[in-house]
C-alpha distance (Angstrom), angle and dihedral (degrees) to the residues before:
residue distance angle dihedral
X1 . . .
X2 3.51 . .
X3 3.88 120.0 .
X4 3.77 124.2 -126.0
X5 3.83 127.1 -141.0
X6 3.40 91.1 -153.4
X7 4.07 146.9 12.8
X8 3.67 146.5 -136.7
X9 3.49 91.4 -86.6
X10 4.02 89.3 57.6
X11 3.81 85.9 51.0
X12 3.72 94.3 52.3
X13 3.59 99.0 41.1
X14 4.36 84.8 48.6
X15 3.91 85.3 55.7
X16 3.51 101.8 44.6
X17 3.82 90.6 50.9
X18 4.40 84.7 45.2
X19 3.62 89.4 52.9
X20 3.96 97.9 43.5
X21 3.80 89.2 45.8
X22 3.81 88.6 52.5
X23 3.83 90.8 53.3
X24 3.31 95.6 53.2
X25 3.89 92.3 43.4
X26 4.08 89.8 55.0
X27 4.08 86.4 48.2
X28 3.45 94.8 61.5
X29 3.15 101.1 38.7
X30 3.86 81.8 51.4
X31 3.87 92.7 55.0
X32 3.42 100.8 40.6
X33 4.18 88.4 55.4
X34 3.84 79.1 50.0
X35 3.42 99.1 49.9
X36 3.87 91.2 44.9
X37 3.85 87.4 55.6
X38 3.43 100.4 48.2
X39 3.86 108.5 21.9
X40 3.91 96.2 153.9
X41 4.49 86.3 52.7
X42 3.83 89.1 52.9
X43 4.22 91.2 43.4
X44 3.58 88.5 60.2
X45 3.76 99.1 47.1
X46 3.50 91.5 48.1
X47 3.63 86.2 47.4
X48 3.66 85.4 51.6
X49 3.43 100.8 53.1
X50 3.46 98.5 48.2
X51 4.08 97.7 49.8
X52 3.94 83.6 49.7
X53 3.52 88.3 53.7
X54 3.74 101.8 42.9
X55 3.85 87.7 44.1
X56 4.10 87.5 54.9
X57 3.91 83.0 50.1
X58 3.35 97.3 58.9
X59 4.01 97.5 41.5
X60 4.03 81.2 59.8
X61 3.85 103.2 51.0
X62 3.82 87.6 46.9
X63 3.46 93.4 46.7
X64 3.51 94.7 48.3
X65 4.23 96.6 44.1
X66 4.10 86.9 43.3
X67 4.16 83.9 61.0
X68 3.44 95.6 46.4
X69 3.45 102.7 39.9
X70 4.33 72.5 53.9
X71 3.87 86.6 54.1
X72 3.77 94.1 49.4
X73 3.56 95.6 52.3
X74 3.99 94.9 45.1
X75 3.70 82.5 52.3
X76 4.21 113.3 94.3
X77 4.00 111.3 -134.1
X78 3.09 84.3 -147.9
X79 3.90 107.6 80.7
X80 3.80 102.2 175.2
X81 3.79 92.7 80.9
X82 3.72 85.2 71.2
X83 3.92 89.5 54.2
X84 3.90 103.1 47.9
X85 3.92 99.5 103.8
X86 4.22 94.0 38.1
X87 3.42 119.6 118.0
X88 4.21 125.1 -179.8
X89 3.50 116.2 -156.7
X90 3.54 120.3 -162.7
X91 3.69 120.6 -157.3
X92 3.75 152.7 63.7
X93 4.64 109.2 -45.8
X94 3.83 88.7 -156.5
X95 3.73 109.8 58.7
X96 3.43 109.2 100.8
């Protein structure tokens, strides 16, 4: 009985990942024809996508220093209030 390195899972799994790699080859092969044909299309997308994201960018860093310039005004400068009831104790819990 001979003994086999491998089985037909390994052999489906090895053409799944032939066939998915093939897709993907033929897409870009696909969108770089595209973008050969139409170079001044794609520039503008791109464009696009980039002023989108810089413009979502922005909305977020204001966003985020409008709430904590919220934060540090809710915020007392006076931090004692906080400490009015604290006591420390210093010294051994157990003794009786």
């Amino acid at each position: 009985m001979p003994f086999r390195f491998y089985s037909n899972l390994f052999s489906q799994v090895s053409r799944t990942a032939a066939s998915g790699l093939l897709l993907v080859g033929l897409l870009l092969v696909g969108f770089g024809t595209l973008i050969m044909a139409l170079p001044a299309l794609f520039a503008f997308l791109a464009a696009a996508v980039f002023f989108v994201a810089g413009i979502g960018c922005a909305l977020t860093a204001a966003k985020l220093l409008w709430f904590q310039r919220r934060l540090d005004k809710s915020t007392p400068d006076d931090l004692t209030a906080y400490r009015q009831n604290v006591r420390i104790h210093v010294g051994d819990h157990h003794e009786p």
